[in-house]
N, C-alpha and C positions, 0 to 999 in steps of 0.2 A: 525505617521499616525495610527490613531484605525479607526475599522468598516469597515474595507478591505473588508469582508464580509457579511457584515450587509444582511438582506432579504437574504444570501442563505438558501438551507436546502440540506443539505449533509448524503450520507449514508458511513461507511469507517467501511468496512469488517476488521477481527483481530483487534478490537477496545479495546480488555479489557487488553491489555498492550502493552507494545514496543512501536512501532514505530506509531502503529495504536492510542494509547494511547494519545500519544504525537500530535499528529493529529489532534485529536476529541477535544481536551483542546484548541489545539489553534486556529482549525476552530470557536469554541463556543466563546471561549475569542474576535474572531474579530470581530463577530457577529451574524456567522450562526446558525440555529438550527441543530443538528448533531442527525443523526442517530449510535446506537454503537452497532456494529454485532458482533457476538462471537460465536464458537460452545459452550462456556463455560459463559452459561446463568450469570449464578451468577456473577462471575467475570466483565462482560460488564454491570450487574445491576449496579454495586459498582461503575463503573468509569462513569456513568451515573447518578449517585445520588450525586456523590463529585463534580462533572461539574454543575450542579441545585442546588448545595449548595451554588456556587459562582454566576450563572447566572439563577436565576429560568426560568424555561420551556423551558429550551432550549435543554435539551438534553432526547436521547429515547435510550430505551435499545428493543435487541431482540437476542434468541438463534437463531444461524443459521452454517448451515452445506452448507458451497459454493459450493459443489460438487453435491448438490442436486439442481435438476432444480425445483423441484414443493416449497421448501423450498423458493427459489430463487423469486419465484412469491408472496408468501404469506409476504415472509419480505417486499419486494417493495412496495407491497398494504399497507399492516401497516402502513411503515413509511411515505408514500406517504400521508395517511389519516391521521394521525398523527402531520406532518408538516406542512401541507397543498400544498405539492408537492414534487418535487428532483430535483433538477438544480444542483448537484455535487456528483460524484460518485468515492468513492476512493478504487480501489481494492490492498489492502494491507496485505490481508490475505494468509498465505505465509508461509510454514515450510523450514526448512534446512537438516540436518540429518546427517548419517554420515558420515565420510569422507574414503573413498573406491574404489581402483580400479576398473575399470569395469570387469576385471575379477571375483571378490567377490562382483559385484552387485545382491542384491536381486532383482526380477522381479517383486515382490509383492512390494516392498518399491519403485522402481523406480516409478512404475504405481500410487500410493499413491504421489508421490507428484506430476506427471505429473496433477492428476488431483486437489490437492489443487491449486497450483501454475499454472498450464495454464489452466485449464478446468472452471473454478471458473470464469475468466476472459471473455472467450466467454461467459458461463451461464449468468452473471449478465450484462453484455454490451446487449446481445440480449432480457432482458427484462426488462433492464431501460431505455433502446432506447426513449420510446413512453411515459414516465414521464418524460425523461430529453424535448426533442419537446416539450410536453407540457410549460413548463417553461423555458423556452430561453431567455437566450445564457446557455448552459451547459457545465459541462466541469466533463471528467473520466479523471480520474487521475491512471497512472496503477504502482507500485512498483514493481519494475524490482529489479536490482543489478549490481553494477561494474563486478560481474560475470558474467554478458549475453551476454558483449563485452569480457572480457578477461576470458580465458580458464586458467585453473588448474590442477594437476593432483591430482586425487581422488575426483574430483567435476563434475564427468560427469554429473551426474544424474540433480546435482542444477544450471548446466551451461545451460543444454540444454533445463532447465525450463526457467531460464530468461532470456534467449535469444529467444525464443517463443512469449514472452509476450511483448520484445521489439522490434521486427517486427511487433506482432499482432496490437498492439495499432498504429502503422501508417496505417495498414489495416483497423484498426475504424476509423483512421483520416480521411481518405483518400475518406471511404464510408460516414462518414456523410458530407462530403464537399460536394460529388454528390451528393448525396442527399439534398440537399439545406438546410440540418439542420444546426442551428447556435449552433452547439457541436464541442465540442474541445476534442481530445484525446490525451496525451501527458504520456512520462513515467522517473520515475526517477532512478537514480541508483547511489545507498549508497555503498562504501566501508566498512570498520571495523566500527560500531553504538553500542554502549556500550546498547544492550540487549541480550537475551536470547538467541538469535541465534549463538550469539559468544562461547557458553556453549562447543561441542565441543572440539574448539581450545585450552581453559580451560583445560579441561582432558585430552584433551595432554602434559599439561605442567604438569600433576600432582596434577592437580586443584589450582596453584599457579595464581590466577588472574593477579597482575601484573608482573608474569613474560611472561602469555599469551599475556598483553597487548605489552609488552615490545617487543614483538618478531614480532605482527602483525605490530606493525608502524614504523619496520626498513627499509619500504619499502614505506612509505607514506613521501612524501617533508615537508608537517606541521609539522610530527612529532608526531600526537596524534592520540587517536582512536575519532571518533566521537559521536556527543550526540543528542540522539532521535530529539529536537528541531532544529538540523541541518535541517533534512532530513523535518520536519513540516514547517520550511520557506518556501523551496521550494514548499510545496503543497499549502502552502495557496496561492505565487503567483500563482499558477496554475489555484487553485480554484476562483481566483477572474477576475474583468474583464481587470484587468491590464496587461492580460494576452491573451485581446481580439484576438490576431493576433498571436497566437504561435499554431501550432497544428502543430500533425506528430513528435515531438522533442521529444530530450533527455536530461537530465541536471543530471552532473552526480557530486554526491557530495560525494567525495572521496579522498580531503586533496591534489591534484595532482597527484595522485598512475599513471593515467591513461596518463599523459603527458609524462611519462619519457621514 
């Protein structure tokens, strides 16, 4: 099956690698035109000009700081004018940090990802709202983590961000169903995904990559860590209309971690 997406236009926050990366390639490769947000302009330029190298005019680059609301409006107008609407919105922009009891939690770091990782989420759902209506059926996609269901220790701070985000997004669900909008809000949550986020668990091994790997997926049934494209299946079913009758859910792609 190609053109899964064909006629959407998508915007997908932390686009200029990881998982947002992976995302943005395979929304454009279905069909979409994608928007690629990044606080690291240059970076989302580059994976925006190598996506248009493969699929001309389909992709758009923009700096963007998700924690800022007036930011939040001016990318939406851009890429909205740009594409010629937004019928899919993917909030995938998202740090980790470090791994820390909450008695040596810093209150400045805590508060920094609270607002990359949940605040970002409200910001850009409360003013894509009236571009995604405009083009309907729509559908927010939010990137959560196998962390938002299961707790950790030394993960206070990234538990209690993705667990925010995956209650929040059945509160989007829930409001654009009253609302009689034909929007979907749905979120995903990735276990171990071979990017940067896993950098950390790295350094704890001594920076021995696959001996980090080695340790995180003694506890995954598959056996493996996961690969960006995993966690981008999933969005693009989200993102498409295949997807017409699923809202308020979670799909968690984590090898089995979460069954045992």
């Amino acid at each position: 099956m190609t053109g899964r997406v064909a006629g959407k236009k998508a915007l997908v926050t932390g686009g200029a690698g990881g998982l947002g990366e992976a995302i943005a390639r395979m929304l454009a490769r279905e069909g979409a035109s994608v928007a690629v947000t990044d606080i690291n302009a240059e970076a989302a330029g580059a994976i925006a000009a190598s996506i248009n190298a493969e699929h001309p005019g389909r992709a758009f680059a923009y700096a963007h700081d998700v924690t800022d609301e007036a930011a939040w409006k001016d990318v939406l107008a851009r890429a909205a004018a740009d594409m010629g609407g937004l019928s899919v919105l993917v909030h995938n922009a998202g740090i980790g940090g470090a791994l820390n009891f909450l008695t040596d939690c810093d209150l400045d770091a805590w508060r920094k990802m609270q607002a990359i990782n949940v605040e970002s989420v409200m910001l850009g759902t409360k003013h894509a709202l009236p571009y995604l209506q405009a083009n309907q059926p729509g559908s927010i996609v939010v990137i959560s983590s196998i962390a938002g269901l299961l707790a950790a220790p030394g993960m206070g701070a990234y538990n209690a961000s993705k667990a925010a985000v995956w209650l929040l997004s059945k509160t989007i669900a829930l409001e654009c169903a009253k609302a009689k909008m034909d929007v979907r809000c749905n979120s995903v949550h990735p276990a171990f995904i071979k990017t940067p986020i896993l950098d950390p668990f790295v350094a704890m091994s001594g920076g021995d990559e696959a001996k980090a790997h080695e340790r995180l997926t003694r506890g995954i049934p598959l056996g493996r860590i996961g690969d960006p494209d995993d966690v981008a299946y999933a969005v693009l079913y989200l993102a498409s209309d295949e997807s017409r009758f699923v809202t308020g859910a979670e799909i968690k792609i984590d090898g089995g971690l979460s069954a045992q």
